[in-house]
N, C-alpha and C positions, 0 to 999 in steps of 0.2 A: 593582448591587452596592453596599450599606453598607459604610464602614468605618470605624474611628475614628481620627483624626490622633491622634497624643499629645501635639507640640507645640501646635496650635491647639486642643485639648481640643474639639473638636466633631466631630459626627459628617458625613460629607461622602458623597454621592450620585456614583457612578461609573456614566456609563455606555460598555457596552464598544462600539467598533463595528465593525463589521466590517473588517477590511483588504484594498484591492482589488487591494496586491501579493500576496498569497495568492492562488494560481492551484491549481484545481482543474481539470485538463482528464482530457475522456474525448473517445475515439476506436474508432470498428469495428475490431478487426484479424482477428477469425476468425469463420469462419460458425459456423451451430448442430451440423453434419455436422463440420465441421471440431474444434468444441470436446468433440465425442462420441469421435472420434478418440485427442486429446489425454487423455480420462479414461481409457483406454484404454490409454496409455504407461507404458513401465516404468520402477519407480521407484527409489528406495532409501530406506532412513531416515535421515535426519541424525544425523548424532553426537552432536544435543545437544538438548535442548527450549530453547523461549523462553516468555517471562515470561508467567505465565498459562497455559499451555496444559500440560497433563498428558501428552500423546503428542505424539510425536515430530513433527518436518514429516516428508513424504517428500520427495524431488529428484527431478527427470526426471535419468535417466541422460543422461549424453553421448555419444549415439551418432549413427551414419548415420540411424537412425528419425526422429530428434527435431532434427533439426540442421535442420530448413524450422521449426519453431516458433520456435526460438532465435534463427534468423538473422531473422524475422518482428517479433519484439518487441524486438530490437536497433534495425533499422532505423526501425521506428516511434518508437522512445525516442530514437534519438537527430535524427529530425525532429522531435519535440514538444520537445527540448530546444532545440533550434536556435529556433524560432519564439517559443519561452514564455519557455525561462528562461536561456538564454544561457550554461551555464556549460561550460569549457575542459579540453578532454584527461578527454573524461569514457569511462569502457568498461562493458562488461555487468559485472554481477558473475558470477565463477564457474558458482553455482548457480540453477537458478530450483526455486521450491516451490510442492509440490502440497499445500493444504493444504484437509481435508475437515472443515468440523465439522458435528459431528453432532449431534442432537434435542437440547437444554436445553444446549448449546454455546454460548459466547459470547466476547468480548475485551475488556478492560475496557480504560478510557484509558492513553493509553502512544501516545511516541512512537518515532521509528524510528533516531533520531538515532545512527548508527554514525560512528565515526571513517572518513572518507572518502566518507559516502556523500551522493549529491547531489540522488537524484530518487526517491522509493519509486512500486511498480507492482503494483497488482491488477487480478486478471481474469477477471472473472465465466464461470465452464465450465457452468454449467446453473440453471435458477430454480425447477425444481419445488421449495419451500422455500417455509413461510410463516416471519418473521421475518428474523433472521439480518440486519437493514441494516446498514450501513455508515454513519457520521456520522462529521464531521470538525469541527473551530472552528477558526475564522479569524476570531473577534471575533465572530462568528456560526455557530449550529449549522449545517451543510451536511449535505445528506444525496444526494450524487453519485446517478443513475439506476441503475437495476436491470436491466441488461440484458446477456443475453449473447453471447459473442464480444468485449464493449468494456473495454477499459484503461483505467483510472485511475489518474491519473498526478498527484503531490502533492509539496513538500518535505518531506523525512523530520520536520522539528523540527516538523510540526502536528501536533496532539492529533487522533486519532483512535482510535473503538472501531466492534465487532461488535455488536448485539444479539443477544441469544440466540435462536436457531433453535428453532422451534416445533414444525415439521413439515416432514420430510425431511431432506435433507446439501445443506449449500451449500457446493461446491467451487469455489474460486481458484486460480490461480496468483500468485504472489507473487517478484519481483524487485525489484533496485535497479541504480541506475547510480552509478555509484562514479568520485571522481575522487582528485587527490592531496591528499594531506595538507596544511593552509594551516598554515604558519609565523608561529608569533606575537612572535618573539622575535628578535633578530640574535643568532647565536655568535661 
C-alpha cells in the first residue's frame, strides 16, 4: 500500500502484515445427516434486514426441536472461547440464523462489531454451491475451508465478505457470543 505523508512530502511504502493475534478457528460440530436435518428446521423471519442483504435472515425457532442444536454450538463456543480467546461472562446470543443465499448473492466487506458482542459464528449446512467463499483480513486475506457440519469462529471487528454464489444456495447458520458491555469512562 502507497501513501502520501504530508509532513515528510514523500511518498512512503506500507507494508501490511498479517497479525498472528487474529485467530481464525474452525471446528466439526455437526455431521452431513445432521446439517440436513437442521435445513429442515423451523424458522421465522427476523424483524429486520442487515446491511446488504435484501431479505430478511430467518431464526430457528426456540423449541424442544431445535434445542440439541443450540445447546451443541453453545457448548462448542464456549470451548473455543475458553482455549482461543479467553474472554469472561460471555452467553449465546438470543437468536441463531438461518441464512440462505442464493445464485448472484453475495456480502460485501463489513464487519460484525455489535455493541457486546465477542466471538461471531458461521456454519456451513451444505456445499453443493459453486462460489459463494468466505474471506476474512487479518493483515492478510484468509479464506477459512469449505466444509460442512464445521464452525467458524472469528472476532466480530475482522473484515470479512461472501463472494457471490454462482451456482446453487449456500446455507449457514450464523451466531454470536455476547458478553457485557466494557466501561470506558468512571461516573
Amino acid at each position: 500500500i502507497r501513501f502520501y505523508h504530508r509532513t515528510i512530502k514523500k511518498k512512503i511504502l506500507v507494508k501490511l502484515q498479517p497479525n498472528q493475534n487474529y485467530k481464525i478457528i474452525q471446528r466439526k460440530v455437526f455431521t452431513p445427516d445432521e446439517c440436513k436435518k437442521i435445513l429442515k428446521s423451523e424458522v421465522t423471519p427476523a424483524g429486520f434486514t442487515t446491511y446488504n442483504h435484501m431479505r430478511k435472515l430467518n431464526l430457528l425457532e426456540r423449541n424442544d426441536n431445535n434445542k440439541w442444536l443450540r445447546d451443541r454450538i453453545e457448548k462448542e463456543l464456549f470451548l473455543i472461547n475458553k482455549r482461543h480467546f479467553g474472554y469472561r461472562d460471555v452467553y449465546l446470543q438470543n437468536d441463531i440464523g438461518l441464512r440462505v443465499y442464493k445464485k448472484s448473492e453475495s456480502y460485501i466487506w463489513h464487519t460484525d462489531n455489535f455493541a457486546g458482542q465477542r466471538l461471531s459464528m458461521s456454519l456451513l449446512l451444505d456445499d453443493d454451491f459453486d462460489g459463494g467463499d468466505m474471506s476474512m483480513f487479518t493483515g492478510d486475506f484468509v479464506m477459512p475451508k469449505k466444509q460442512v457440519g464445521v464452525m467458524t469462529v472469528w472476532q466480530p471487528f475482522l473484515f470479512h465478505a461472501v463472494d457471490e454464489v454462482t451456482r446453487g444456495e449456500r446455507p449457514v447458520l450464523l451466531t454470536f457470543l455476547q458478553g457485557p458491555r466494557f466501561e470506558f469512562f468512571n461516573k
